[in-house]
N, C-alpha and C positions, 0 to 999 in steps of 0.2 A: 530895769533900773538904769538911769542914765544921767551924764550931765552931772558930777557928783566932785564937788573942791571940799580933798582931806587932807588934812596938814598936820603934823606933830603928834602921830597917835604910836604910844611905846617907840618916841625919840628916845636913843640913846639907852634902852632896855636891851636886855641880855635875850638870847635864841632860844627862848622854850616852849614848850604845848601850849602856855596857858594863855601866853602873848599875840592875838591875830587880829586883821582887822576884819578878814572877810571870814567867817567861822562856819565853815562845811561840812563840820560835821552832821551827818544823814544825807546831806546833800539833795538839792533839791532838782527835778525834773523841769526840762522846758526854762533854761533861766538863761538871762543876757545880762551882762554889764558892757555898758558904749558909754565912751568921754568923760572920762575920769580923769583930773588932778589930782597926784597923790604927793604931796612934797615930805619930805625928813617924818619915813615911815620906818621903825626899828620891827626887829624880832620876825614875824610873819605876817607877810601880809594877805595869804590866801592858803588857808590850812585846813585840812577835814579828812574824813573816812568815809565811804559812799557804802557800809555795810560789804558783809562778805556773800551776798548770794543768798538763795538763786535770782532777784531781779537786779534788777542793770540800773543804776541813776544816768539819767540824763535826757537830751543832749546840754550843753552850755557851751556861750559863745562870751569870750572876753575881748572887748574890740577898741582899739582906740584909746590905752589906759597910758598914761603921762604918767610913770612912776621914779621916785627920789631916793635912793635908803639913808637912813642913815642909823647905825646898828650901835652898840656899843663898844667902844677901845677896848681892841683886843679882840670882839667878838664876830659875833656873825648875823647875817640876814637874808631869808629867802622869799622870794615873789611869789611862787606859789609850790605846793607841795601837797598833792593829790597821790588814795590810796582807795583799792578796793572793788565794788564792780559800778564805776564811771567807765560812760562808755558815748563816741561823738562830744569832746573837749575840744575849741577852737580855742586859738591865742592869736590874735591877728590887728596888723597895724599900728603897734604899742612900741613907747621908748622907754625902755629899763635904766636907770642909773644906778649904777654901785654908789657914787659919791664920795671915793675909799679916803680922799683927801678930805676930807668934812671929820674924818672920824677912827679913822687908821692912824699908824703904819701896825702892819700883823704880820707876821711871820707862819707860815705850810704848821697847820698843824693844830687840832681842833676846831669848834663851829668858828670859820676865819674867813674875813671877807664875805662875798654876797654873790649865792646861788641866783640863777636865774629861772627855769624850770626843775621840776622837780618830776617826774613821771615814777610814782612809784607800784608798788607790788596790787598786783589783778589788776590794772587798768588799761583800758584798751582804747585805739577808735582817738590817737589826738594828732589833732593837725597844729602846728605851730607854723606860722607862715608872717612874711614880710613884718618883722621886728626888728628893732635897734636896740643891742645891748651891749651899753658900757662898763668897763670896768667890774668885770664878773671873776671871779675865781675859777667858779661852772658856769657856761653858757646852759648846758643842756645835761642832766644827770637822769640815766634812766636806773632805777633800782629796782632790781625782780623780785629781790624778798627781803622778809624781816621778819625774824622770830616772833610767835605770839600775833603777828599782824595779818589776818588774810593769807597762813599758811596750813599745812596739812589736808587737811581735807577739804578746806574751804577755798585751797587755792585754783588758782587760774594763772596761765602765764601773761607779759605783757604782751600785749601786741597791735601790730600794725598802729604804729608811732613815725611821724611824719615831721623833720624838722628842715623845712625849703623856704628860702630868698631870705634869711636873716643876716643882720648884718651886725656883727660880734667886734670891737674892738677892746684891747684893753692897753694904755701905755703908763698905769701906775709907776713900773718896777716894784710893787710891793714885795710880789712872792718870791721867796728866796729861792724854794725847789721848783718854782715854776708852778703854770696853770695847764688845766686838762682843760681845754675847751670844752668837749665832749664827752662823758665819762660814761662808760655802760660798765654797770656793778651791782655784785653782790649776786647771791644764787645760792637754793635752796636745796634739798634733797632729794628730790624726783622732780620730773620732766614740767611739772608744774608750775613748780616755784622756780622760774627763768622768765627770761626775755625770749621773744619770737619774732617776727617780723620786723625789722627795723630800718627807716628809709633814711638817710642826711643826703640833701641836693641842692645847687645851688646858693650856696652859703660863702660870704667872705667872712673867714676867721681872720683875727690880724691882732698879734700881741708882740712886745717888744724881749716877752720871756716865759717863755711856757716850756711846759713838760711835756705835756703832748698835743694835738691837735685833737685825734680820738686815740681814746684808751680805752683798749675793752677786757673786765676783768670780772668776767659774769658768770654764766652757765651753771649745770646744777649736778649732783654725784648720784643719782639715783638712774639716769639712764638717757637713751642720745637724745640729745637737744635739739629743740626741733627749730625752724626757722630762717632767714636770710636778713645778712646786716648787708644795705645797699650803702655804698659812700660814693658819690659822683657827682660831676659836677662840681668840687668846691674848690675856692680858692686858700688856699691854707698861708698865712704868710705870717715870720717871725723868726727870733733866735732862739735856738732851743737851749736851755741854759741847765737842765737839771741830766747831770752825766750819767749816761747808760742807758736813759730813753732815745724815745726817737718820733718822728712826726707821726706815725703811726702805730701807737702801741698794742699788740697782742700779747695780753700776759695769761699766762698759763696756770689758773687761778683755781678751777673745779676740774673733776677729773672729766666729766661730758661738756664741752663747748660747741659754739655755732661752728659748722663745718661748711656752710655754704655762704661764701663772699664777694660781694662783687665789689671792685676799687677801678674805676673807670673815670677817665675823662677830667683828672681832678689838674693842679696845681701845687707845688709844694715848694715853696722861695721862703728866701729869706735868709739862709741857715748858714753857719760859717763853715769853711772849709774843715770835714775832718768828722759830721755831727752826722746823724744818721738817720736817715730819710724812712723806712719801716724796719720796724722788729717781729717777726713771729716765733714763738716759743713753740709753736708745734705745727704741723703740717696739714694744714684745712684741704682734704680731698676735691672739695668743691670750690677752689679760690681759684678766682678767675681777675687778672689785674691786668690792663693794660689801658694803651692812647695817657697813660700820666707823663706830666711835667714834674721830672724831680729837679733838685737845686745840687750844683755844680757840684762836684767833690762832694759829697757827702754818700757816705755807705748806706749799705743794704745786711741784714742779718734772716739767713730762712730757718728754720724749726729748732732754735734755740743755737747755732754753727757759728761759725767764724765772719767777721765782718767782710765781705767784698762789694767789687766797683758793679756800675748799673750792667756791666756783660755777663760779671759772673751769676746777675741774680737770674738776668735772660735765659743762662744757661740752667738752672734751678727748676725746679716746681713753681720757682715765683711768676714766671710769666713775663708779664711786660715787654715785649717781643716789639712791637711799635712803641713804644713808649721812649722818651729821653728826655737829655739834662741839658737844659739853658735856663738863662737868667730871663725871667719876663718883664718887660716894661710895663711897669703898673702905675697909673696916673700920680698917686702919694698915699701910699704905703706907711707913713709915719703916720697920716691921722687915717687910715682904715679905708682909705679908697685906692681900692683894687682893680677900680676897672683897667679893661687893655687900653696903652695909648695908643692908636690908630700906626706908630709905626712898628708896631711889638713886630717881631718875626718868630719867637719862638712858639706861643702858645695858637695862632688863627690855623682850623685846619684839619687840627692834629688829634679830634676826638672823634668817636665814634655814640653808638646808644641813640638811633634814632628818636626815643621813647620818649625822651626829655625834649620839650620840641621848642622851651621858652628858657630865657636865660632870666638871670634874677632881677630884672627890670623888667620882665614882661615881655622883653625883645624876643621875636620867633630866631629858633635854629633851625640851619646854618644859614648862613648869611655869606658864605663860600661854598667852597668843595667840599667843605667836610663841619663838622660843629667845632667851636675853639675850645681848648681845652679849659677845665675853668668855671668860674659862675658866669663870667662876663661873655657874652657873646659880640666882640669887638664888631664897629660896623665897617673900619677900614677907613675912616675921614670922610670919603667924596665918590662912594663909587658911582660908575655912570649907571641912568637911567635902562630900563630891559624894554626893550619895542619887538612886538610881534604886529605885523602887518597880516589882515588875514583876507582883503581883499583891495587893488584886482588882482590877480593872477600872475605869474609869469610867462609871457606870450600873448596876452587878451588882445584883443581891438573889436573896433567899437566902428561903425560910419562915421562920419565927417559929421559936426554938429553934432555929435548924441550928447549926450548927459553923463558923468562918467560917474560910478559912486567910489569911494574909498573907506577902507576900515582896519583900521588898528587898535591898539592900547598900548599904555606905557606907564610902567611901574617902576620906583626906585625906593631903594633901601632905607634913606633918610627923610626923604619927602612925601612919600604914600604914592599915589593914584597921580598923574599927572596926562593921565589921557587927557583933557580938555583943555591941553595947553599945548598941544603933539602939534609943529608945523609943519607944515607938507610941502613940496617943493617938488618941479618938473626940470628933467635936464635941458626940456628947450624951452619951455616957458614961464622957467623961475615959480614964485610962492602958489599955491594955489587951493590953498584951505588953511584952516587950522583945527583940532579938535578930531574925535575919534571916528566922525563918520560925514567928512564933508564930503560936495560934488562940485561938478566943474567940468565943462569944455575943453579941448585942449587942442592944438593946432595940428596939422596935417605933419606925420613924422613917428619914430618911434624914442620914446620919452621912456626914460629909468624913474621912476616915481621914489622919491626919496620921502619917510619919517621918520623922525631926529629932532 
């Protein structure tokens, strides 16, 4: 299905089952939607159940969807919200609008504002990549269970859920207690009914008031939780404005939670002096956090203790041993671009995670010493050109009149391949090629062969 201008469908309608545009329920195998116009869409616009098992619905790809909301005052509206055994779910290349000025103002608290994914209970296998989304309450909500829904025996956990290079702003001010960027929630009775593998990379988050950046308040009471929440790579930026959270929340929500964490390589600005950069209510055996950029003056809390500075969390279970606090220069951080400006010094450098080897433009890491910390992988303004000469030799000679060959290449960060443009230059007789593999004579003497 492609190519598709929808406009005004459940405008201004309330958030219920009955209300969708795209209706999934049973869900179908092998399906696409590309290049879609969805303007002032209320209620759901992509809602369904994919059965509980034993076969898997899928794959589907949603690509390229230009989406609008506009919900009802006071209410709420989500993009899509998938349950069940769906399995290989793509979201890619799409721009999301909340809209919230069209149709708002809402205050924290019932269906309020506009979800943007929905990943919920037994679905597996989704990749969310390179989206724009404005003006969202939740960028990204993963829910592992729901009574009655794909639980008990029919369940399955989530897992391996992928949300890399999107780009999240929100500068409403609407939410009073703030927005969870991220939210991993809700969790069932046994090992089940949970989340399991969970990746977020390369993301710039950017709100002028949020609660948290990720909050996770999942896992399940029946027994250990199986799985790893990966967070790297992102750029987090904003005021945190709802008291007592923190940019990174771990709430202490079921009695079995994920114990294996990796917090690597991120970012975390914006915040005012005093507000408090991660929280954990208990002590993840397997957490492993370092190479982060925290935001100046702002505390640390480890397994529900007392707030202290970035030493004393060093000194903790918390880790962070490389990691530190400065301010980054980010191009313009009011409307959601976070890239590094070329003279940043806090974040180039300073990460680690060979594995992530593209930043959220596609740009290869590192592009220094070391990967930057960050989504952005800063290219530095101007750097120079890398020349490997790999022939002649040092010491060679040749008879009087030979033919001499030459060979190098030359790569640069900003401009690609520039071998065919490599000049070549003799200490006694000046220019004497251009390009990756010229020849050339050269007079009676010994000559330093210069490419540059």
């Amino acid at each position: 299905m492609h190519d598709l201008a929808l406009e005004r469908i459940n405008r201004g309608q309330p958030l219920d089952s009955s209300r969708i545009t795209f209706n999934l329920f049973g869900c179908p195998d092998h399906f696409a939607v590309v290049n879609v116009d969805a303007a002032d869409i209320g209620a759901y616009f992509i809602r369904g159940s994919c059965g509980y098992g034993p076969s898997t619905s899928g794959p589907m790809r949603w690509q390229n969807i230009s989406y609008r909301a506009h919900g009802q005052t006071g209410g709420g509206t989500t993009f899509v919200k998938l349950w069940g055994y769906n399995q290989g779910m793509e979201f890619l290349d799409s721009k999301l609008d909340g809209n919230v000025d069209a149709w708002l103002p809402c205050n924290w608290g019932g269906n309020c504002g506009t979800v943007g994914f929905q990943v919920a209970q037994c679905s597996r296998d989704w990749t969310i990549r390179n989206n724009e989304l404005d003006e969202m309450i939740v960028g990204l909500s993963v829910q592992a269970s729901a009574t009655g829904f794909c639980d008990g025996s029919d369940a399955r956990t989530v897992d391996d859920i992928v949300f890399d290079r999107n780009r999240y702003t929100d500068s409403s001010g609407y939410w009073l207690d703030g927005i969870n960027i991220i939210a991993l929630t809700d969790g069932g009775n046994s090992p089940s009914e949970t989340s399991e593998d969970i990746t977020i990379t390369n993301n710039f988050l950017s709100t002028d008031s949020y609660g948290t950046c990720l909050y996770y308040g999942t896992g399940n009471s029946g027994g250990p939780n199986p799985g790893t929440i990966t967070f790297a790579h992102n750029t987090c930026n904003g005021d945190l404005i709802r008291s007592g959270w923190s940019a990174l929340y771990l709430d202490d929500t079921r009695t079995h939670k994920h114990q294996n964490w990796r917090i690597k390589n991120n970012i975390f600005s914006g915040n005012s002096a005093g507000d408090i950069n991660v929280i954990t209510e208990w002590a993840p055996p397997g957490w492993d956090s370092d190479h982060n950029v925290f935001n100046p003056g702002s505390t640390f809390i480890w397994n529900d203790g007392s707030a202290g500075d970035l030493s004393s969390w060093q000194n903790s279970p918390g880790g962070d041993t490389s990691s530190s606090q400065c301010a980054p220069l980010h191009n313009n951080p009011a409307s959601g671009d976070l890239h590094l400006q070329a003279a940043d010094s806090c974040a180039p450098d300073q990460g680690s995670m060979a594995e992530i080897s593209e930043d959220i433009d596609g740009d290869l890491r590192p592009l220094g010493s070391g990967p930057d910390a960050g989504a952005d992988e800063v290219s530095g303004g101007n750097t120079p050109p890398q020349v490997a000469i790999d022939a002649p030799g040092d010491g060679s000679s040749w008879e009087e009149t030979s033919m001499i060959g030459f060979s190098a290449t030359a790569t640069d960060a900003e401009d690609g391949d520039l071998t065919a443009h490599l000049p070549w230059t003799s200490s006694i007789d000046g220019p004497i090629g251009t390009g990756g593999s010229p020849s050339a004579t050269l007079s009676i003497g010994t000559h330093v062969a210069t490419a540059l």
